[in-house]
Every structure is written in C-alpha cells, then in structure tokens.
N, C-alpha and C positions, 0 to 999 in steps of 0.2 A: 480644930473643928469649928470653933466660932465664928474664926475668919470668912471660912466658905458661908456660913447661915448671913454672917454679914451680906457678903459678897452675892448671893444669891438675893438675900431681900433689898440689896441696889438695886440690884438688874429686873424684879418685879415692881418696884417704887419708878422705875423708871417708865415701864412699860405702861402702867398702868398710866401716868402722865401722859404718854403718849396719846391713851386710850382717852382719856379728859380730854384731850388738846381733840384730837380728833373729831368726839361727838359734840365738843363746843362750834366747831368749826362747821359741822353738817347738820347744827339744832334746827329743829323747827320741822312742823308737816310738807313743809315745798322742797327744801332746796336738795335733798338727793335724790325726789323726782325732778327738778329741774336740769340737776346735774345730768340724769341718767338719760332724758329724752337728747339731751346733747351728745349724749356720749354713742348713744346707737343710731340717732337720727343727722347727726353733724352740727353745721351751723346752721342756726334757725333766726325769723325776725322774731321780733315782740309779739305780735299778736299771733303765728306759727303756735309759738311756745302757750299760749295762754288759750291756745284750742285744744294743746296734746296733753298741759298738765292739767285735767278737769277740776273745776270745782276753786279755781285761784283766783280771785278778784286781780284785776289790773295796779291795782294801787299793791296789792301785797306782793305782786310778780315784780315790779319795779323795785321795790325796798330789797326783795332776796339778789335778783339781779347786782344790787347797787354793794351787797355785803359780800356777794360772790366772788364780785370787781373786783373788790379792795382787798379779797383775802390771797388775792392773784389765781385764780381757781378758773376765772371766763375773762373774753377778752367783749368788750363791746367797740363794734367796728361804726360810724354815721357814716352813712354815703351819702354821695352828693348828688343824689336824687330830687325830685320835686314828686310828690310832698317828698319829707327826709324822711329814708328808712334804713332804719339799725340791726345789726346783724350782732346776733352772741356766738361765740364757741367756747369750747373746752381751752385751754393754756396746753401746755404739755404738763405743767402740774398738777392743774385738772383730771387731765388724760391717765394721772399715776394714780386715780382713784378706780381705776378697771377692775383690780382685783376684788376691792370690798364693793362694787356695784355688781360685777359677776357672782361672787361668793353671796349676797345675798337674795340676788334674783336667784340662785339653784335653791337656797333653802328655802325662801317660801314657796317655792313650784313644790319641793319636798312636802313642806309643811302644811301646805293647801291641800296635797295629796292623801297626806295622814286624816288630817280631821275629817276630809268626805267621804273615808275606809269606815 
C-alpha cells in the first residue's frame, strides 16, 4: 500500500512541476494575451499586435516577443521590405498551447457570466 501512495505522489510532484514550468513559461499580464491574439488572428506585424493587445507599451511588447522567441513558443520572421517589417506567429509548439488558451477563454466567458447573474 505504500508503494501505490509513493507511486501516486510521483505522479502529482511531477504534475505539479509541470504546472510550475508551465506558469513560469506564460508569467506576466501580456504574453498569453500575446500568444492568444496569435493563436486566433495568425501571423501578425509588431505594431498589428501592439494595437490588438491594449494597453502594452512597445518596449514591453518587444521584451515578451524576445522571451517568447527564445522559449521557442513564436517564430519572428524580417522581410525584406523597405522600411523592414517583421512578422511573429505561433511555432507548432506554440500552437500546442490551443487547449489551455481554449480552456480558458470558456471559463471566463463562464465566469463573467456568473458574476453578472
């Protein structure tokens, strides 16, 4: 019987890491609104994104952008355009965040729904 209480509190110590790694990954007021306008809108420029996510100063759109890059989550494309204009999307790893972007646009439409009952 121990085994299994073992055995089960791996499997929640692990999840729960999972759950750490994840919200470390998506911290901060922008970047699952950045993710999410990407995710339903496609690929968008810099300043696209910084009309659709309200309220973002451009220096703070660039830094989440630059963390988003790196965490392999958006791909930033330069064209070679005059002036140069950059293009972000989703990765396909990106893309495998549809569920907890879906899953939480239904509970706050839910939960918006409750509080103004």
């Amino acid at each position: 019987m121990k085994k299994e209480k073992t055995e089960i509190a791996q499997h929640c110590h692990e999840h729960i890491r999972g759950i750490r790694d994840t919200m470390s990954l998506l911290d901060g007021k922008w970047k699952t609104l950045i993710i999410s306008h990407l995710y339903f809108m496609g690929k968008m420029r810099f300043m696209d994104l910084k009309r659709q996510v309200e309220g973002i100063a451009s220096k703070t759109l660039s830094k989440e952008l630059k963390d988003l890059e790196m965490n392999r989550l958006i791909t930033r494309t330069q064209n070679n355009t005059m002036p140069v204009s950059v293009d972000y999307e989703l990765t396909d790893f990106g893309k495998s965040l549809h569920e907890i972007i879906d899953a939480m646009g239904t509970w706050g439409i839910r939960y918006r729904a409750q509080i103004l009952t």
